[in-house]
N, C-alpha and C positions, 0 to 999 in steps of 0.2 A: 599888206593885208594879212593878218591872221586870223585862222579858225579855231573854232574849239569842239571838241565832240560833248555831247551832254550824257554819256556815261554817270562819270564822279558827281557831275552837278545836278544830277536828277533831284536829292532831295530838297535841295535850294530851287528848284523852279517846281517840285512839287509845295513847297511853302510858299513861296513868293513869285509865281511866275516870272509879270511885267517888271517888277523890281529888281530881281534880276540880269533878264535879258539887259534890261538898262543900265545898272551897274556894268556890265561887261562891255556894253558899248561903249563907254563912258573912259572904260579901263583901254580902250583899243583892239576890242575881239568885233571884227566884221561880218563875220558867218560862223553858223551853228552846223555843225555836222549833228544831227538828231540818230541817238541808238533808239531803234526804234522796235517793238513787238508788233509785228505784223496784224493779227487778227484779234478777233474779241473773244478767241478763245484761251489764246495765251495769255489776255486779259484778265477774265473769268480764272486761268491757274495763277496767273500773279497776286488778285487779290486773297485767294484763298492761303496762298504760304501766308501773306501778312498777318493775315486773321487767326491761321492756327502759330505763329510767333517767328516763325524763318524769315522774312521779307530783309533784307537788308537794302542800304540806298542805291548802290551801283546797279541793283538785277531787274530795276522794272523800267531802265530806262524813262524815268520819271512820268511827265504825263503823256509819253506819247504812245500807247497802248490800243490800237484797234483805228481803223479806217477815218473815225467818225473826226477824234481826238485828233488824230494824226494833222489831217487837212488843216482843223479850226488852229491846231498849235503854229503851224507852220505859218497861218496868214497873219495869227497874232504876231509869231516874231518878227516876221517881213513891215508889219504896221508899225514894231517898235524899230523900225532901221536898221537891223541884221539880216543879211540874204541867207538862205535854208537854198544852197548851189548840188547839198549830197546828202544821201540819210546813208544809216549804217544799221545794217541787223547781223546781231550778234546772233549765232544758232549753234554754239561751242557745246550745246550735247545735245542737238537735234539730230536727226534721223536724215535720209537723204528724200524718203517719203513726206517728211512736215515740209522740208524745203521746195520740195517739188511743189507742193499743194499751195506754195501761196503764189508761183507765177502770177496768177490772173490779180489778186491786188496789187503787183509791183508794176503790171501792167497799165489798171486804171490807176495807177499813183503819177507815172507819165505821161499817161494823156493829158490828163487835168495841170500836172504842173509839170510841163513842155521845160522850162528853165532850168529843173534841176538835171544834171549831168551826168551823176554817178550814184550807182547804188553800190553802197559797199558790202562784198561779209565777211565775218568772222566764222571760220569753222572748229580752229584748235588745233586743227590737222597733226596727230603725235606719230602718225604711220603712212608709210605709201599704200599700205593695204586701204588703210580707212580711205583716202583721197579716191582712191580706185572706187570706191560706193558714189562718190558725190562727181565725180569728173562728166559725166554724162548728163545730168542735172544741170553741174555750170554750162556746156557746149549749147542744152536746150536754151538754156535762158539769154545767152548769148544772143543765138540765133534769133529768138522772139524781141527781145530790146534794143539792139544795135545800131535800129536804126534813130530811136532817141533819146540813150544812154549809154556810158560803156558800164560796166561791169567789172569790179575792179575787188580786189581780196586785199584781205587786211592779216597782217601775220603777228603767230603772238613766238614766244621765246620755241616754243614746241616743235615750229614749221622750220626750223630753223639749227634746231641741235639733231632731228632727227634727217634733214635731206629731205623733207617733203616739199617746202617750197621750192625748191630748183625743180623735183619735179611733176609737182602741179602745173609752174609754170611752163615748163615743156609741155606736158601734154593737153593743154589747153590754150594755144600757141594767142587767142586773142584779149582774154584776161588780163584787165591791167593789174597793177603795182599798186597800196596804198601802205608804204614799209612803215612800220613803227620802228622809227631808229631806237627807241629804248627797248623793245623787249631784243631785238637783235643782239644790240651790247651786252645787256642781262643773258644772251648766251654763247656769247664768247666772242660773237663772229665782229668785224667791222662793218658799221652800215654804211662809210662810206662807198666801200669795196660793191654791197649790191645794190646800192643806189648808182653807181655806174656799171653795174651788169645789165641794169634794167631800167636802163635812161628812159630809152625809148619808148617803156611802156607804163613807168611811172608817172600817175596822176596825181597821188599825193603823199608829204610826210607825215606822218605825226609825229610828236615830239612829246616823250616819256624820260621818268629817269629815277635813279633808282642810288641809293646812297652805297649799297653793296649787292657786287654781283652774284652773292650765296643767300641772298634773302631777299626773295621779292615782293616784301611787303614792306621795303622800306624806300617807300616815296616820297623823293625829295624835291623841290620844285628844277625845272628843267633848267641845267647849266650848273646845278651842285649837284650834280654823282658823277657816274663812268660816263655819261653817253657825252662825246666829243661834239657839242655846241657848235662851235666856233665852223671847225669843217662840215657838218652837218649843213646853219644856214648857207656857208658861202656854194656849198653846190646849189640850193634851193635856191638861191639868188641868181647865180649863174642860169641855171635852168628853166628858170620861171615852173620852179612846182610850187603850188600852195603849201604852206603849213597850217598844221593842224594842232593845238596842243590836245594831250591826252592825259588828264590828271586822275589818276583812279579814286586815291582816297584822298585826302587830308584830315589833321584834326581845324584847320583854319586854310579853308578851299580858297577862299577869297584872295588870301592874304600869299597863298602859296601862288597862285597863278599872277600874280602882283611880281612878284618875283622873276617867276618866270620870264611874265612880258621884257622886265629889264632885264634880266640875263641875255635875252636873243636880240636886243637895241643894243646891246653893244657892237655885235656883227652886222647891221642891218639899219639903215634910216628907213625903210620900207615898210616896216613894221611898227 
């Protein structure tokens, strides 16, 4: 089983939805991890950058923008044969005030769809000062979800070169794991080193990668850069964690995550 988060491929399922989703099942991608913008007000400011010329494809999370969108997307891809098991909100220069305020949509987002498992987020986290604003925010939402979903962080290179991940993760002792082995590599550390710090509490990989470790906009499909594939899938095998891939850009998305699928078949008939 592999996932794919729909970051990078937002502008391809904002062009082609179903075509899409179906190519990628086609290709061997089983679930969508959906980045998703919460409300229809982040809505209303996403289409306003596009309108005055800033919009680029990775930042709107394609169509899934507002409660409404959200749902109908989710039953669409489940109708095309892809499980929606985790959504992901990215909130990397949100407030811990915006975060706090959409509790009660990520609430009815569980009730209604009981199956999905994890809500992930992204915060950026570049200071233990900053995490100290939102640590009490993750504790609440914990406390309100728990009983059906965990709640699980996704880390980018920043949580990572500065010692915030180690201690967010302590002091929010029930927060899962969702490592991104690439931005990891991208900052120096080994992912396989905290993928077995955080066995225990890791729900999932994602699989990034990056052609050099001094420029992180050089995305190359997973299994051609730094980030170590090989050890990578065999703990996630070992483990039974899902994988995720996480392609940001490409100029040929299609073709790169093509790639990819075969880079991690080599470690893996499961996939």
């Amino acid at each position: 089983m592999l996932g794919i988060n729909t970051f990078g491929i937002s502008h391809l399922l904002k062009k082609d939805f179903d075509g899409t989703v179906t190519k990628l099942r086609v290709m061997g991608i089983t679930s969508f991890e959906p980045c998703v913008v919460m409300t229809q007000a982040f809505g209303r400011l996403r289409r306003l950058f596009y309108r005055i010329g800033f919009g680029v494809s990775g930042l709107d999370g394609g169509n899934w923008f507002g409660k409404k969108n959200y749902y109908r997307m989710i039953d669409r891809t489940e109708e095309l044969g892809v499980n929606v098991l985790s959504v992901h909100c990215a909130l990397c220069d949100g407030s811990p005030v915006v975060f706090d305020k959409m509790l009660s949509d990520i609430v009815d987002m569980f009730v209604l769809r009981p199956r999905i498992i994890n809500f992930v987020v992204s915060l950026n986290l570049k200071s233990k000062k900053r995490a100290d604003k939102f640590i009490p925010v993750l504790n609440n939402f914990i406390k309100v979800i728990s009983s059906k979903a965990n709640l699980i962080y996704h880390n980018h290179d920043s949580e990572i070169k500065s010692g915030t991940l180690d201690y967010l993760m302590s002091a929010v002792p029930e927060l899962g794991l969702e490592l991104d082995t690439g931005w990891a590599a991208f900052a120096g550390a080994d992912p396989l080193e905290i993928a077995e710090k955080y066995a225990e509490r890791l729900k999932a990989i994602h699989l990034k990668d990056f052609a050099f470790a001094t420029d992180r906009k050089s995305f190359v499909p997973v299994g051609d850069g730094i980030l170590p594939l090989k050890e990578v899938v065999g703990f996630a095998m070992r483990r039974g964690v899902p994988l995720i891939l996480d392609e940001d850009k490409s100029k040929d998305m299609f073709g790169d995550i093509a790639k990819s699928i075969e880079n991690i078949r080599k470690y893996t008939d499961k996939v």
